[in-house]
C-alpha positions as CSV (number, residue, x, y, z in Angstrom):
1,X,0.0,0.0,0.0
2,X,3.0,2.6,0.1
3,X,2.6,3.0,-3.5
4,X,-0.8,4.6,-2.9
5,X,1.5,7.4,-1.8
6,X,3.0,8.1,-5.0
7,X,2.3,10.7,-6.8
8,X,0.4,12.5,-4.3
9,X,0.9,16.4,-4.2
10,X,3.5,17.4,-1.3
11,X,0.0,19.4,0.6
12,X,-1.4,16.0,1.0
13,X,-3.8,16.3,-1.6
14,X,-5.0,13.5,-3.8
15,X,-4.0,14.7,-7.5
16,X,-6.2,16.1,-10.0
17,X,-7.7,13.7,-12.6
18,X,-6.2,15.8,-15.4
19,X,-2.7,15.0,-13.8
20,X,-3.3,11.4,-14.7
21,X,-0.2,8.8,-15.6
22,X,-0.8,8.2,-19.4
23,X,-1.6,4.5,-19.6
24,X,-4.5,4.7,-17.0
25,X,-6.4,6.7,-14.5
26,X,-4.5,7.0,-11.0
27,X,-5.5,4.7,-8.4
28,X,-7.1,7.8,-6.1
29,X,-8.9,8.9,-9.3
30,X,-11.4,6.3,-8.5
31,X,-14.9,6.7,-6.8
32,X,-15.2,6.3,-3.2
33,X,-17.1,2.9,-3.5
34,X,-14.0,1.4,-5.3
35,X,-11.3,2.9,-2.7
36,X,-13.0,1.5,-0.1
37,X,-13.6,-2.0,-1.7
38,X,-9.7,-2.2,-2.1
39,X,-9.1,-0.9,1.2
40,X,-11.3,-3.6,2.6
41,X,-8.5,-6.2,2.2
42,X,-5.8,-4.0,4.1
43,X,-5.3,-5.6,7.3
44,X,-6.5,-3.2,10.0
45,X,-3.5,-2.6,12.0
46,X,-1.8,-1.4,8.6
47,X,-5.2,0.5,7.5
48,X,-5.1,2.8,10.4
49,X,-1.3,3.0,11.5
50,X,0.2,3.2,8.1
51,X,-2.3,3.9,5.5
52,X,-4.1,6.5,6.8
53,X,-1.0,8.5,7.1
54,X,-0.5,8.7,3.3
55,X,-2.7,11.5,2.4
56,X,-6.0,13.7,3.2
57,X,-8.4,11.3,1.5
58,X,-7.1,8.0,2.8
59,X,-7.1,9.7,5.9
60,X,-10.7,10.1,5.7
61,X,-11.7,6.7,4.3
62,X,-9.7,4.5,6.3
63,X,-11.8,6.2,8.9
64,X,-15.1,4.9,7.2
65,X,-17.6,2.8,9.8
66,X,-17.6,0.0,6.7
67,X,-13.9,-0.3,7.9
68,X,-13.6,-0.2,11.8
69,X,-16.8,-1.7,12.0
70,X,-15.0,-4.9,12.0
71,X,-11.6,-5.7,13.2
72,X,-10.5,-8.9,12.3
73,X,-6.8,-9.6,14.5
74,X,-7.4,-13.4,14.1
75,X,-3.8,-15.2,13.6
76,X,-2.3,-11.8,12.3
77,X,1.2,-12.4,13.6
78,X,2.2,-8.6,12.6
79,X,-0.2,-7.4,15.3
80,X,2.4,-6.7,17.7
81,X,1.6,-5.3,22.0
82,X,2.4,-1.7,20.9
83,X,0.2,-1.9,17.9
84,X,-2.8,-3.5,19.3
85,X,-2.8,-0.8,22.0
86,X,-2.3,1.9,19.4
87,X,-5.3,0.4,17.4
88,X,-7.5,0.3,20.1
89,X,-6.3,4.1,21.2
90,X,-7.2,5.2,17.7
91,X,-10.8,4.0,16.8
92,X,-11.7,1.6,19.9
93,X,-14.8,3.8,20.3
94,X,-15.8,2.8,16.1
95,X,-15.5,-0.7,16.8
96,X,-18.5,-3.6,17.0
97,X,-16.9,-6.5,16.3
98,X,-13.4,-7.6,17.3
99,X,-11.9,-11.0,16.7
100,X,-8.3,-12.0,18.4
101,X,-8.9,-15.6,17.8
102,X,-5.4,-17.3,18.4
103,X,-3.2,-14.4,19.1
104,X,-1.2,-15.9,22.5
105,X,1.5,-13.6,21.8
106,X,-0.3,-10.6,23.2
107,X,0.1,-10.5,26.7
108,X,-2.7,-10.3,29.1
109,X,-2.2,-6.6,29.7
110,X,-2.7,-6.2,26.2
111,X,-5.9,-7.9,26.1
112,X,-7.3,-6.0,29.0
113,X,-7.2,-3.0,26.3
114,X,-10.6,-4.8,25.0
115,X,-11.9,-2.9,27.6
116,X,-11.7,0.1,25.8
117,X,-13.8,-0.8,23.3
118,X,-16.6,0.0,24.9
119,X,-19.4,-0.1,21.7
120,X,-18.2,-3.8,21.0
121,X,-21.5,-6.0,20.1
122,X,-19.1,-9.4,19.1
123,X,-15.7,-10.3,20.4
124,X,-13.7,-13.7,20.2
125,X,-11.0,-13.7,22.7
126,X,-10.5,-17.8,22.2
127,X,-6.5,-18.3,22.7
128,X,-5.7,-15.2,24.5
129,X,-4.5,-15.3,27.7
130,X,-7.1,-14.3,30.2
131,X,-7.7,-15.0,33.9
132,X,-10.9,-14.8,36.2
133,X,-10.1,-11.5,37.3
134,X,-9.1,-10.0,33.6
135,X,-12.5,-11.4,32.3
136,X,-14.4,-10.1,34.8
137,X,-12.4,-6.6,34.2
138,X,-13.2,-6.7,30.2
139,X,-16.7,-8.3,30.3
140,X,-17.7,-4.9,33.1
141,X,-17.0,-2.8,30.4
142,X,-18.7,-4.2,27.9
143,X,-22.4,-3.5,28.2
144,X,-23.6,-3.9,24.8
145,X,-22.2,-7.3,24.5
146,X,-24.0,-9.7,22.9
147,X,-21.7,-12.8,21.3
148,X,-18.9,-13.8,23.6
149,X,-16.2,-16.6,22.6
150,X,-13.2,-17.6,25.3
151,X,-11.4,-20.4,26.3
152,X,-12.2,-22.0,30.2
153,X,-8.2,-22.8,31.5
154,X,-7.2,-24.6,34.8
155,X,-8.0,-22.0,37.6
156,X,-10.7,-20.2,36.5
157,X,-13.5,-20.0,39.3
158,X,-16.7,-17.5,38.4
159,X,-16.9,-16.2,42.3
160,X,-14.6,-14.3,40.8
161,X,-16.5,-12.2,38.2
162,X,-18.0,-9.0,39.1
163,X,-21.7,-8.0,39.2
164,X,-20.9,-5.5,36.4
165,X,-19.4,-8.3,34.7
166,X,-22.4,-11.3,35.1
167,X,-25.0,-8.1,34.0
168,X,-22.8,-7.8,30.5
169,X,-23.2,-12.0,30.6
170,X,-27.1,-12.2,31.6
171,X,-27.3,-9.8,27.9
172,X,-24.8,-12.4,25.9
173,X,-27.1,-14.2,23.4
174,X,-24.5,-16.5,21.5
175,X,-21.3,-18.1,23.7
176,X,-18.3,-20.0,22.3
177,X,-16.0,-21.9,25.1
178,X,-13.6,-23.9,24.4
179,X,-13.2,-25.9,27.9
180,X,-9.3,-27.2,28.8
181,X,-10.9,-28.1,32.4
182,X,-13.8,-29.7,33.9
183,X,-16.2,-26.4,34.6
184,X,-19.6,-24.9,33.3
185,X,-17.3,-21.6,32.9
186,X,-19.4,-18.7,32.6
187,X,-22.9,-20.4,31.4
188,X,-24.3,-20.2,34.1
189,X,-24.5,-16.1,34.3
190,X,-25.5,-16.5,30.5
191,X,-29.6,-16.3,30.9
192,X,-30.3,-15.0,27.7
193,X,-28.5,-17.4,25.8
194,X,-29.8,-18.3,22.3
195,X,-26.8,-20.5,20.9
196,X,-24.2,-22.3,23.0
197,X,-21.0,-23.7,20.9
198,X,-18.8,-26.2,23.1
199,X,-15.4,-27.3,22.7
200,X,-14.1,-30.4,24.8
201,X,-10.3,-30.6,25.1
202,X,-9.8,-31.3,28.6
203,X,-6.8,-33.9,29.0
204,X,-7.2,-37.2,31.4
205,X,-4.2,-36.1,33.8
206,X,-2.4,-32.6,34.4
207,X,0.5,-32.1,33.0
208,X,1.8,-33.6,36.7
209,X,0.2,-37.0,35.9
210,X,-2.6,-36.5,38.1
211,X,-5.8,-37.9,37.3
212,X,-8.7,-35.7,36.8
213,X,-12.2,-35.9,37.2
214,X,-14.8,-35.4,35.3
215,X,-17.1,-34.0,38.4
216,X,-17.2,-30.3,38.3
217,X,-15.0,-28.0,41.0
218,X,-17.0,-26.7,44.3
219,X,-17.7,-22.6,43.2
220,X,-18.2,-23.8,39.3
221,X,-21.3,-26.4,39.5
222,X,-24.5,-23.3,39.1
223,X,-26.9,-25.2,36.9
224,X,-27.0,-23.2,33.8
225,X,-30.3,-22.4,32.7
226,X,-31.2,-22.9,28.7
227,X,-35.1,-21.8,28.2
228,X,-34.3,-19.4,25.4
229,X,-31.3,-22.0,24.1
230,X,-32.7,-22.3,20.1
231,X,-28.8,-24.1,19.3
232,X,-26.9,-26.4,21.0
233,X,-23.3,-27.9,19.3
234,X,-20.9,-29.8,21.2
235,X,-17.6,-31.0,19.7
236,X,-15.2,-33.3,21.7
237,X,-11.8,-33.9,21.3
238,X,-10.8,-37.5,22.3
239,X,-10.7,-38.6,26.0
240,X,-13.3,-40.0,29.0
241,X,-13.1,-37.0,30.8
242,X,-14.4,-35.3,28.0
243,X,-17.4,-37.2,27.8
244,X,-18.2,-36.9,31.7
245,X,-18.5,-33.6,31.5
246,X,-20.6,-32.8,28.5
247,X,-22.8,-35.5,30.4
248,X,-23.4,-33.0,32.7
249,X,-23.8,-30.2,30.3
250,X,-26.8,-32.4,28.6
251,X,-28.2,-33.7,32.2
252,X,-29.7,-29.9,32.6
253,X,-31.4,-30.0,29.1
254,X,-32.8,-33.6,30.0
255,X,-34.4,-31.9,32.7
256,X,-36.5,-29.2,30.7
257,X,-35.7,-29.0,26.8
258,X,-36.3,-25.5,25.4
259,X,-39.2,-25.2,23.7
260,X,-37.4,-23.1,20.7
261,X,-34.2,-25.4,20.4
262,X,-33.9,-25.7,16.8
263,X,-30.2,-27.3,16.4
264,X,-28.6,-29.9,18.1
265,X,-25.4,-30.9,17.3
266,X,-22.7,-33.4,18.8
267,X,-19.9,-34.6,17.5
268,X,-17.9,-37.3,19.3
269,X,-14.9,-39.3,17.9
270,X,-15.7,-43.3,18.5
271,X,-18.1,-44.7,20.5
272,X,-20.1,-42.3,23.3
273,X,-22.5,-44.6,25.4
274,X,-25.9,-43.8,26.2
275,X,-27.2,-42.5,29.7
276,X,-30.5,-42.5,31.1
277,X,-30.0,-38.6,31.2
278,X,-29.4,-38.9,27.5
279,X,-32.7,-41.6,26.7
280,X,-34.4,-39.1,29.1
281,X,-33.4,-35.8,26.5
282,X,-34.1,-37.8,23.2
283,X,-37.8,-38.8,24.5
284,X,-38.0,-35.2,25.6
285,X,-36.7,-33.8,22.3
286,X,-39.0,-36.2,20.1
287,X,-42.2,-34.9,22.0
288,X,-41.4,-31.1,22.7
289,X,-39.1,-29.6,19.7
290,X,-39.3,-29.6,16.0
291,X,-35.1,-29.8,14.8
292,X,-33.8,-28.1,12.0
293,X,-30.2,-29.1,12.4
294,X,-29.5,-32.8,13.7
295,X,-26.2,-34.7,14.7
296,X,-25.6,-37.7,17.3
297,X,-23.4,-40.1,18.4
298,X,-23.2,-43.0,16.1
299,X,-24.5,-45.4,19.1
300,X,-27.7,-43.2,19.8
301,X,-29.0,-43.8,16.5
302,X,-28.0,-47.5,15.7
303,X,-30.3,-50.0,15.8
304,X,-33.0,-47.3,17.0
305,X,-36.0,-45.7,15.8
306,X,-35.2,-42.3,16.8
307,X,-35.8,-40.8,13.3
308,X,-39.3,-42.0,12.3
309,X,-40.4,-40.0,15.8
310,X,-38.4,-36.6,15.6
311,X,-40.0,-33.6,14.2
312,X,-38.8,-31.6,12.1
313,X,-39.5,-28.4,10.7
314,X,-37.2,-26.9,8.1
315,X,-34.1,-29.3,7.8
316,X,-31.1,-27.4,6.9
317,X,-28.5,-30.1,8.5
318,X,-28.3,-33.3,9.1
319,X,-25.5,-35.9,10.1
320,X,-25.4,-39.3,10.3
321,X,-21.6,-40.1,10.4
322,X,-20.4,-43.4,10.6
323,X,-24.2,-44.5,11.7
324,X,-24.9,-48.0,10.2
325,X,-27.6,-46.6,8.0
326,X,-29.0,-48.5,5.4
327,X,-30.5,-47.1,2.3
328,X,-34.0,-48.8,3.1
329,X,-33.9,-46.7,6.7
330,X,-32.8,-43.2,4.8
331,X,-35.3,-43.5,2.6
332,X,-38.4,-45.0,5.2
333,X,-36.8,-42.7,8.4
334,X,-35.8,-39.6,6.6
335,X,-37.0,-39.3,3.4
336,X,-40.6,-41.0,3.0
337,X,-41.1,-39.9,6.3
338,X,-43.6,-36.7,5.1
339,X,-41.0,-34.0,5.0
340,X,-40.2,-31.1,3.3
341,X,-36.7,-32.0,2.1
342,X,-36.0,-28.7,-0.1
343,X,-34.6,-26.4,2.9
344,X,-31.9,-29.3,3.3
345,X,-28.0,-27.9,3.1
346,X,-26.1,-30.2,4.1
347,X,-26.0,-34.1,5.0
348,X,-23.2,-36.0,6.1
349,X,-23.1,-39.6,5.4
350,X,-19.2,-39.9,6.1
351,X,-18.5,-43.7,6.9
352,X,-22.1,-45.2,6.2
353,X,-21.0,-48.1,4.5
354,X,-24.5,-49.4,3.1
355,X,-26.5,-45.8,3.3
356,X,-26.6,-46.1,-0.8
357,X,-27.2,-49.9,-0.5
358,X,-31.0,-51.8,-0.4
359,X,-31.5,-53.5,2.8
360,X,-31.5,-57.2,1.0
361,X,-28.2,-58.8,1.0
362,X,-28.8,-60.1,-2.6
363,X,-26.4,-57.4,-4.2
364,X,-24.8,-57.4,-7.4
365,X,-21.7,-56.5,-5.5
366,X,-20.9,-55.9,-2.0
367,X,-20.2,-52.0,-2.2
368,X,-22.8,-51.3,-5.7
369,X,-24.7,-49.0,-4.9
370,X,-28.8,-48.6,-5.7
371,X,-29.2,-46.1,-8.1
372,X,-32.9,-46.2,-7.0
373,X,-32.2,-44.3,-3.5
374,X,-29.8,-42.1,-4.7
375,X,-32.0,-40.7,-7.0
376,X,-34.8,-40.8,-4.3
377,X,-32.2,-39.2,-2.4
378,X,-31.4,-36.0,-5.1
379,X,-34.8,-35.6,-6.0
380,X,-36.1,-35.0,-2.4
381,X,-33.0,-32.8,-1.5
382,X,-32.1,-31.0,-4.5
383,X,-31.2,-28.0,-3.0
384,X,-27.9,-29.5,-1.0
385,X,-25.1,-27.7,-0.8
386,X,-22.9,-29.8,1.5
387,X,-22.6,-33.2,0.9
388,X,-20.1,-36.2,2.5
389,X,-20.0,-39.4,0.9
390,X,-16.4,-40.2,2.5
391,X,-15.2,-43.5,4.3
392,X,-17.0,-45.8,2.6
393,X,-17.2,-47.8,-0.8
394,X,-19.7,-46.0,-3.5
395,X,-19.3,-48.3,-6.4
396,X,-22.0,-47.4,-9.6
397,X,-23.3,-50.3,-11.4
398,X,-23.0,-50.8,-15.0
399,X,-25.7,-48.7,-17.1
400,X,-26.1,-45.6,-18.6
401,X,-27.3,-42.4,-16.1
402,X,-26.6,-44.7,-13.6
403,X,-23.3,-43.6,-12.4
404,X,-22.9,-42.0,-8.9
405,X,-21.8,-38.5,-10.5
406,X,-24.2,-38.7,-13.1
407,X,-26.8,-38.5,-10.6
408,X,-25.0,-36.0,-8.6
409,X,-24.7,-33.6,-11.3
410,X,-28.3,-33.0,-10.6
411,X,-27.2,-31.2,-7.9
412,X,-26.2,-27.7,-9.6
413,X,-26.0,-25.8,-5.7
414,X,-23.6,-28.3,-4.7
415,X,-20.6,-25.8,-2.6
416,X,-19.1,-28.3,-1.0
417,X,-18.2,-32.0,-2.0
418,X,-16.5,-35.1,-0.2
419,X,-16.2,-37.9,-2.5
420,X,-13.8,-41.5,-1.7
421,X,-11.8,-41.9,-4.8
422,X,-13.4,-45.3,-5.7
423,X,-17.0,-43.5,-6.5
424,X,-15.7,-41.3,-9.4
425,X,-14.5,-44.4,-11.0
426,X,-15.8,-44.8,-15.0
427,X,-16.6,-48.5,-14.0
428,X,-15.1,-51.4,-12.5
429,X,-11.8,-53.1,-13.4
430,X,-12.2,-55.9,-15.7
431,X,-9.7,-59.4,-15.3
432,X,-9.6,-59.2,-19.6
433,X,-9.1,-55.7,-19.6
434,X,-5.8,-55.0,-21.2
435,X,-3.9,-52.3,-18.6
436,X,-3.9,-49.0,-20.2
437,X,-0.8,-47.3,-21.3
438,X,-0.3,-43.9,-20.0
439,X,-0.3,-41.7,-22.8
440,X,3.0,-39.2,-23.8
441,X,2.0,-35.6,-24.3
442,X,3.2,-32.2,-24.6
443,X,2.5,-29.5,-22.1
444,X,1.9,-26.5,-24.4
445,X,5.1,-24.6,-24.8
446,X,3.9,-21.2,-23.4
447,X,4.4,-22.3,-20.0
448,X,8.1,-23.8,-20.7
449,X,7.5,-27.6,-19.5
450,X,9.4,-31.1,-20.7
451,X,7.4,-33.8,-22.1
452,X,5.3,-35.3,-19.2
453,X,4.3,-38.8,-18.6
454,X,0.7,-39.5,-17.5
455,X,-1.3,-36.4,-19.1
456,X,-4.2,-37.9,-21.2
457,X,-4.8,-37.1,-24.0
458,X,-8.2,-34.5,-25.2
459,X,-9.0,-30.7,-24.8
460,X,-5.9,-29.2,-23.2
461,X,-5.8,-27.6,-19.7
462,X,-3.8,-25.0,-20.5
463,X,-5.1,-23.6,-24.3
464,X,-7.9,-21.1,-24.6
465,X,-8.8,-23.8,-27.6
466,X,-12.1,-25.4,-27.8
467,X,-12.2,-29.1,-27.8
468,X,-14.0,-31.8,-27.1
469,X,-14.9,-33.3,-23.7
470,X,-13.7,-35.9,-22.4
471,X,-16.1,-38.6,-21.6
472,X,-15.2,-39.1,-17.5
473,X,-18.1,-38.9,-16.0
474,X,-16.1,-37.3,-12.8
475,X,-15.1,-34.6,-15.7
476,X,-18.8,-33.9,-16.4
477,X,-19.7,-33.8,-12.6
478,X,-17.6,-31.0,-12.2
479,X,-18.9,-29.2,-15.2
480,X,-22.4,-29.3,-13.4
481,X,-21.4,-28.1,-10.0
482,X,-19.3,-24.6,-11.4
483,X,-19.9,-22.9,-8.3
484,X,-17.9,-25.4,-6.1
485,X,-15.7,-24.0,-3.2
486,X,-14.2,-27.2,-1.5
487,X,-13.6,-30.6,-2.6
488,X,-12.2,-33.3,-0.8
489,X,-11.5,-36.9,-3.2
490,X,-10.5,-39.5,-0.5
491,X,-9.6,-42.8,-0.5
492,X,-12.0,-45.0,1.1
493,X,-9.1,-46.8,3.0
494,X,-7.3,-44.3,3.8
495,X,-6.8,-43.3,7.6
496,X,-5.0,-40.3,8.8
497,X,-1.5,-40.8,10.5
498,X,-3.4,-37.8,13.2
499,X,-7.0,-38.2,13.6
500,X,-7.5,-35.6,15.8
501,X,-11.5,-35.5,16.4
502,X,-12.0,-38.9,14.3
503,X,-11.7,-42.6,15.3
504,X,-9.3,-44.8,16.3
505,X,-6.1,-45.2,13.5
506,X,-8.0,-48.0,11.4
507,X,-5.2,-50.7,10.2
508,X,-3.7,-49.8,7.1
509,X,-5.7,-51.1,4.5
510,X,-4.7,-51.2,0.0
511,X,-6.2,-48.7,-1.8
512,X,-9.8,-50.3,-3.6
513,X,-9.3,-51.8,-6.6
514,X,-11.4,-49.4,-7.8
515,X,-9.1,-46.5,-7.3
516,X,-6.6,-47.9,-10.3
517,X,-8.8,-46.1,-12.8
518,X,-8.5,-42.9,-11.1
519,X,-5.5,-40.8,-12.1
520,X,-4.0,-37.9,-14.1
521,X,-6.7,-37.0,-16.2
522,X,-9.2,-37.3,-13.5
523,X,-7.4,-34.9,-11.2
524,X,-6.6,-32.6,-14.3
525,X,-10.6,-32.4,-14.3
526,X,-10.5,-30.0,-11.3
527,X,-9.1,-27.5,-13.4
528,X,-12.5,-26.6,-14.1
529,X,-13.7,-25.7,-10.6
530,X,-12.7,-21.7,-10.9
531,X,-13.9,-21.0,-7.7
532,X,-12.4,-24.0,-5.7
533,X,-10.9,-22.7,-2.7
534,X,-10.0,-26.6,-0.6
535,X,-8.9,-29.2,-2.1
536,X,-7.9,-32.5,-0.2
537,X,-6.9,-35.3,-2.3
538,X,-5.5,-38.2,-0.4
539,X,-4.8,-41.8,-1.6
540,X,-5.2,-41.9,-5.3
541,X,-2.6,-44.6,-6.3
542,X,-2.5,-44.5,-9.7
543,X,-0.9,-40.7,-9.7
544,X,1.9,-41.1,-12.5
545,X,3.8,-37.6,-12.3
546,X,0.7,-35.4,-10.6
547,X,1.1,-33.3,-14.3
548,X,-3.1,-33.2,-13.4
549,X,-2.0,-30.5,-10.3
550,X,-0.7,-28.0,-12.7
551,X,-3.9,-27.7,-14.4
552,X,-5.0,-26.6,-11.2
553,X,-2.7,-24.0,-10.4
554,X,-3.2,-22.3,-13.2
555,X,-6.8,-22.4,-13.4
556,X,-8.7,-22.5,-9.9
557,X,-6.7,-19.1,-9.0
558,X,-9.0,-19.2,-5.8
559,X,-7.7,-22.2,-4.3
560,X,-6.5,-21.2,-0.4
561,X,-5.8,-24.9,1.1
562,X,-4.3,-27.8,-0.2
563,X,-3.8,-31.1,1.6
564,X,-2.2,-33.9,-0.4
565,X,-1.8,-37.5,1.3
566,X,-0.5,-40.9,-0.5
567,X,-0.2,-40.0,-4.1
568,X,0.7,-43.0,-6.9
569,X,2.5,-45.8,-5.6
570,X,3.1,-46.5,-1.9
571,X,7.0,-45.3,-0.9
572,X,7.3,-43.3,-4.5
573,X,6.7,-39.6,-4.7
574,X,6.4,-38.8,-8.2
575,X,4.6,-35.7,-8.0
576,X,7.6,-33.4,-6.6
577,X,8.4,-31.9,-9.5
578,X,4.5,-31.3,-10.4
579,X,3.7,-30.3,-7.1
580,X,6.7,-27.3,-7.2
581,X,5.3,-26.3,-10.4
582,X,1.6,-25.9,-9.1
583,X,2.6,-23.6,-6.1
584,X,4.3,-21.2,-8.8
585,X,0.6,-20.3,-9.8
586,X,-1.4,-20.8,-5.9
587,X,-1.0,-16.9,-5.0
588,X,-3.8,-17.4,-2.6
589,X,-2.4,-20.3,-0.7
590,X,-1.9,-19.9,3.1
591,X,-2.2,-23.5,4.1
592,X,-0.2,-26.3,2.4
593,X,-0.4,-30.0,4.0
């Protein structure tokens, strides 16, 4: 942004338009409306300490309410002590919503200057260093506060807060705490509270080797109270303790279930056992609420007929992750069961084996899908926009407009898609099939590359040249979902070396035999997605040089993530020199894995 500087009149003054450079109009020539556009993607410790100091008009619109409305800090390692203080000096009094998510650099001190911030509506302070006592100091300040996010850290007792402090919490309407010990932390002062986001990553021991307990500390055991609650998510990282507690958390809403609880969400890696707390809240839910947002532990819903007596009202989410789930029970429990299925967004079927498969064990093959359901399925949700087919085999059977992404293609608001690699398969391996040869061509010359081995051959990724199509039917699913933003193509056997919130490590297992006919070509197909900004491909064995990932560089310009696990043949990594020459075009990237 110092070049915005240039050119600029030694009074300060923005020049004339007249005293434009000759090949174009100079950048403070433009209206307003543009300025502030651009300035809208200046970080805001360089928007007000540096950029505003450039001249008159900058000074003015860096000053505009569209741009300290918000300040977002989050992860900005540049945001040093002095200059979060000097922020906070200069337009702490403009600003509504303040995120420091993840900035434990800043001392607590430097937190504490939150406090001046007195208009704030929204402020996440998850990762900071804060204490009883400093909350209580901030929150007393804060009197329009109404969306609070913080982390609960061994030694944190609410006798401490204020009165001042539990007023500014009885007005909170939305709370985010991330819990690193066994405590309600401030929910209990929260009486207004309309949506309740819970993160479990309390350890078994202290860092002494201690044992801990799941039964909350004497001075942090007020029963919360949830009658306005309308959204409930719980997400728990790995560990018994974990489970304990949110026990307790859930035994209050067994007790009374808010009549406007809307969303209920919980997500538990592995097995989480039923209570009669937990029976108790299900019955309660089924009779008193109408959901619009629905995840449970796999166990709750297994074997049970849960579904067929929930109401619902306006679906938007639903997850039945790792759930044994047949397609006869999604279609009779969720589908036929006389609702509205059009307000659905996203479903999660991660790890349902058989939830495309009929109930009879008389299959063509043991992982073929029914084309039947899933077109049951896409005509009664056909306004998805997430969708997770991962962890499981999703084999199409032979036919034409029978193919798993021929029937997905239907789905033209798609935003988000997780596929295992064995589903976007043409068809199934055949024993008299000769092997295919991977074919020699010529990366165009504009771009400077060798002769790679592996790129198919058919329209070419990198000329403006019309050509025809190539007949993948993974290639034509693309081409019907334009708009997507993430897309994750996963090997059904694969298992993460780090599962954090997933499972136990599975035992290594060979790619499906399936997955041989996905290479190259296929990956080169994701050139198409312009918009694509997350891509995770993981476990596509027949990867030859990765020559597909340069298409992609070049052509999704957007993409922002990239996570790449077990490509081509086990112990070879062919895709190096691909790979280096992919990054050359990711300008966008800020997380590579």
């Amino acid at each position: 942004m110092a070049s915005l500087g240039e050119d600029i009149s030694n009074d300060g003054d923005a020049p004339p338009a007249a005293a434009a450079v000759a090949d174009g109009a100079h950048l403070l020539g433009f209206s307003d409306e543009i300025l502030l556009h651009i300035l809208s993607h200046v970080p805001s410790i360089d928007l007000i300490l540096n950029v505003r100091h450039t001249c008159r008009k900058l000074a003015a619109l860096c000053l505009d309410k569209s741009l300290t409305h918000t300040v977002l800090l989050q992860k900005d390692y540049e945001a040093s002590e002095d200059k979060v203080k000097q922020l906070v000096t200069e337009i702490g009094w403009e600003i509504q919503q303040l995120s420091m998510a993840g900035c434990y650099w800043l001392s607590g001190s430097t937190v504490e200057h939150v406090a001046r911030c007195r208009g704030l509506v929204k402020v996440n302070l998850s990762g900071c260093h804060l204490t009883s006592l400093r909350l209580s100091k901030v929150l007393s300040a804060l009197q329009r506060l109404r969306s609070l996010a913080i982390d609960v850290s061994p030694g944190f007792d609410a006798s401490q807060l204020s009165g001042e402090c539990k007023a500014t919490l009885s007005r909170v309407r939305e709370l985010k705490q991330t819990l690193y010990t066994p405590s309600y932390g401030v929910v209990p002062c929260c009486t207004s509270l309309e949506k309740l986001l819970l993160y479990f990553e309390i350890l078994d021991r202290t860092r002494e080797g201690a044992v801990l307990s799941g039964q909350l500390m004497v001075g942090q055991s007020n029963v919360p109270r949830y009658q306005h609650l309308r959204v409930f998510y719980a997400r728990l990282a790995p560990g018994y303790i974990n489970q304990e507690v949110v026990r307790l958390y859930l035994a209050v809403l067994s007790d009374r279930t808010p009549e406007n609880l809307h969303a209920f969400l919980i997500s538990v890696p592995g097995s989480f056992a039923e209570s009669g707390a937990t029976k108790n809240l299900l019955e309660s839910m089924a009779r008193n609420v109408a959901l619009d947002a629905l995840q449970l532990p796999k166990s709750w819903l297994n074997g049970s007929g849960l579904l067929q007596h929930l109401k619902f009202s306006s679906p938007f989410y639903f997850s039945f992750s790792r759930c044994a789930l047949s397609g006869g029970h999604l279609i009779r429990r969720v589908i036929d069961g006389g609702r509205d299925l059009r307000s659905l967004a996203g479903l999660n079927l991660s790890g349902c084996a058989h939830c495309l498969a009929p109930d009879s064990l008389l299959r063509k093959a043991e992982d073929d899908i029914d084309s039947g359901i899933l077109e049951t399925l896409v005509a009664a949700c056909g306004n998805l926009r997430h969708l997770n087919l991962s962890a499981a085999h999703h084999h199409s059977p032979e036919g034409p407009g029978r193919h798993l992404c021929q029937l997905l293609a239907r789905l033209c608001h798609l935003r988000s898609l997780s596929l295992p690699v064995c589903a976007v398969a043409d068809s199934a391996p055949r024993a008299d099939r000769a092997p295919v040869q991977p074919a020699t061509h010529a990366v165009p010359r504009g771009f400077g590359k060798k002769v790679r081995i592996g790129v198919p051959s058919g329209p070419d990724p990198f000329s403006g040249q019309a050509g025809p199509l190539p007949s993948s039917v993974f290639w034509s699913l693309l081409k019907s979902v334009p708009f997507l933003d993430r897309l994750e193509l996963i090997g059904s056997n694969f298992s993460s070396a780090m599962p954090r919130n997933e499972p136990a490590i599975r035992n290594s297992l060979p790619p499906c035999g399936r997955a041989q006919s996905v290479g190259d070509s296929e990956v080169a197909a994701i050139g198409q997605l312009a918009f694509l900004r997350h891509l995770t491909l993981a476990q596509l064995p027949s990867i030859l040089t990765g020559s597909g990932l340069v298409s992609i560089g070049v052509q999704c310009q957007q993409l922002q993530s990239l996570s790449l696990a077990h490509l081509g043949t086990t112990g070879k990594v062919a895709y190096t020199s691909a790979l280096a020459d992919m990054l050359k075009h990711c300008k966008r990237l800020k997380d590579l894995r």
